[in-house]
C-alpha positions as CSV (number, residue, x, y, z in Angstrom):
1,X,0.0,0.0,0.0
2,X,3.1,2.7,0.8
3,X,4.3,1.8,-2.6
4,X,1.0,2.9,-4.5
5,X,1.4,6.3,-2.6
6,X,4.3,7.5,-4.8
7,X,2.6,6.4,-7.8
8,X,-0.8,8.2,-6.7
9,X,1.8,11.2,-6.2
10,X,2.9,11.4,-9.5
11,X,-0.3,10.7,-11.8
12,X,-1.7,13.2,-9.9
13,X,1.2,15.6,-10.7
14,X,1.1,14.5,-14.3
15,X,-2.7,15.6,-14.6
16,X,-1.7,19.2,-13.3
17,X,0.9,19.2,-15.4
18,X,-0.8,18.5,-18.6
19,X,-3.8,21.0,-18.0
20,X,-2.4,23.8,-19.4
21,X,-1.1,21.4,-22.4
22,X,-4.9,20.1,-23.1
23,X,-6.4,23.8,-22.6
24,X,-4.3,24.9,-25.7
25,X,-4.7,21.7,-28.1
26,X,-6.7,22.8,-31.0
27,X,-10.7,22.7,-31.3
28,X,-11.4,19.9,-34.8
29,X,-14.6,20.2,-36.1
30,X,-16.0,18.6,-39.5
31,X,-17.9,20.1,-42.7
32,X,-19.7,18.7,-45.9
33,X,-19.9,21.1,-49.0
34,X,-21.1,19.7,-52.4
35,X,-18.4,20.0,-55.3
36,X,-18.2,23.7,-56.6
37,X,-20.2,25.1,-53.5
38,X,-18.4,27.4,-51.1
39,X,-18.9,26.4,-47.0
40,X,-18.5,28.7,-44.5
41,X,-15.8,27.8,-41.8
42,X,-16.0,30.4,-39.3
43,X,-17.6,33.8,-38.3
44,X,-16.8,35.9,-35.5
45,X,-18.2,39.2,-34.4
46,X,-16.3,42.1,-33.0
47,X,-17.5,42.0,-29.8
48,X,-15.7,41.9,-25.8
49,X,-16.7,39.8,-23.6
50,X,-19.2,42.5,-22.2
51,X,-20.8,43.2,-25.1
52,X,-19.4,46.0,-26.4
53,X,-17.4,46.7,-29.6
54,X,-14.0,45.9,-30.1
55,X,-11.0,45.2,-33.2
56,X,-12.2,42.9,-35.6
57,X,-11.3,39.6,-34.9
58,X,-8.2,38.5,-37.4
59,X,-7.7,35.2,-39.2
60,X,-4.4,33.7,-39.5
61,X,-4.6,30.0,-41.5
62,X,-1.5,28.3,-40.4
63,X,-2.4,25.1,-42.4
64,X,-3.9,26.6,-45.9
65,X,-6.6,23.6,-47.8
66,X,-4.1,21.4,-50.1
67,X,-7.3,21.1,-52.5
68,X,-8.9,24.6,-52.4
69,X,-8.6,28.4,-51.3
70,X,-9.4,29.9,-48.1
71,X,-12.0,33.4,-48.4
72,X,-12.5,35.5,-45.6
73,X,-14.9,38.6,-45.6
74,X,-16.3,41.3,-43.5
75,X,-19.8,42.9,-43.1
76,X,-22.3,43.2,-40.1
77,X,-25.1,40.9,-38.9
78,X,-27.6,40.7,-35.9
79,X,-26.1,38.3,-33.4
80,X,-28.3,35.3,-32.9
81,X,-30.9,35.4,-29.0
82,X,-29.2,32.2,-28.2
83,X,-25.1,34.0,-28.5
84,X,-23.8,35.7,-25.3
85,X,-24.8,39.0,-26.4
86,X,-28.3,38.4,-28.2
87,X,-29.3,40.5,-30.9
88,X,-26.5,42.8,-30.7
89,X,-25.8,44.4,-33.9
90,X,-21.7,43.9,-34.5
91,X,-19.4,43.8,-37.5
92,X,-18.2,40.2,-38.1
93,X,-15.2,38.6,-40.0
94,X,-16.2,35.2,-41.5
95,X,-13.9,32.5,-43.1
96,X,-14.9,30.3,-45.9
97,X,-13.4,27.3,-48.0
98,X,-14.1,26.9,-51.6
99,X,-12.8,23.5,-53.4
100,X,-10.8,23.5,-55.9
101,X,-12.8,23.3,-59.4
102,X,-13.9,19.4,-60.0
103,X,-12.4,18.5,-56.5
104,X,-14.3,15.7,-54.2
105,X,-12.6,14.0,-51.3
106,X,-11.2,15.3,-48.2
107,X,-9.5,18.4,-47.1
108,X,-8.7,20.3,-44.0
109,X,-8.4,23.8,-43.0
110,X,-6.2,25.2,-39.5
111,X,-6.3,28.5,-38.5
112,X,-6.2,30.7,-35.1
113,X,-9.1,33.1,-34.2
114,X,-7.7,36.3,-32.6
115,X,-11.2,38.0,-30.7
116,X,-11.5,41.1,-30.0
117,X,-10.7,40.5,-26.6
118,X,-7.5,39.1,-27.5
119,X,-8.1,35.6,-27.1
120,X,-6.9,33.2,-29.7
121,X,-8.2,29.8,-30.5
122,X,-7.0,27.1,-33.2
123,X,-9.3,25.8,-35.1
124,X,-8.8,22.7,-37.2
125,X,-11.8,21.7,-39.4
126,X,-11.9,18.9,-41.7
127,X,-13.9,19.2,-45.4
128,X,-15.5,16.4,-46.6
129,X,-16.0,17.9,-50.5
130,X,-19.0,15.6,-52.1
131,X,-21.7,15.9,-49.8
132,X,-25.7,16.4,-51.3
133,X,-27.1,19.8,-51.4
134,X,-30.6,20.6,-50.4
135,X,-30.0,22.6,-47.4
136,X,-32.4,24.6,-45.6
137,X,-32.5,27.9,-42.7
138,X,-29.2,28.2,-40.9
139,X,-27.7,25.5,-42.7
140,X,-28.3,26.8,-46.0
141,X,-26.6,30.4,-45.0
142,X,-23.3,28.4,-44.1
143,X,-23.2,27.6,-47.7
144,X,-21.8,29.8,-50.3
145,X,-19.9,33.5,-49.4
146,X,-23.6,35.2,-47.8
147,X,-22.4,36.4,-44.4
């Protein structure tokens, strides 16, 4: 039993150690966008955590598609009730991948997300290029360059 103590000691010091390491791994999503159609990857507004406005938020793609091009653009939109700041008014940068022309298969996309609060996230999000069309509401406005 005083052996397992030293052992308890150290996994337990291994777990505090590798908090910091886990907080910063990269957030990996997925996304389906039919051959020729343009998805979009990310949008994020220019507002602080309080609400109120700040920089625009900048893109930085540290691992660029291998099978298409990367399109970012800026305009404003109403934030959503269910975002932390509900129907806020705020001008957004937005991130989109378009395939290259006659391309189907995989691809993925990394980038970091600097908020306007500073704050900067990695995203990785991998493209499945192939996928039907056909989508509706929310889903439909992810498709194509419409912010």
């Amino acid at each position: 039993m005083i052996a397992l103590r030293p052992l308890a000691a150290l996994l337990a010091g291994s777990l505090v150690l590798a908090g910091p390491a886990l907080a910063e791994s990269p957030a990996s999503r997925s996304k389906t966008v039919a051959p020729g159609k343009t998805v979009r990857l990310e949008i994020a507004p220019n507002l602080k955590k309080d609400c109120s406005p700040g920089p625009m938020p900048e893109f930085k793609v540290s691992g660029p598609p291998k099978n298409g091009s990367v399109i970012t653009k800026v305009g404003k939109l109403k934030t959503p009730a269910s975002y932390r700041c509900p129907n806020k008014e705020a001008a957004v940068q937005a991130l989109f991948y378009q395939p290259n022309a006659g391309f189907t298969g995989s691809d993925e996309v990394t980038f970091e997300v600097k908020a306007s609060d500073g704050q900067v996230q990695t995203q990785t999000v991998k493209i499945t290029v192939g996928g039907t069309g056909g989508k509706s509401g929310d889903d439909a406005k992810k498709e194509g360059t419409d912010l």
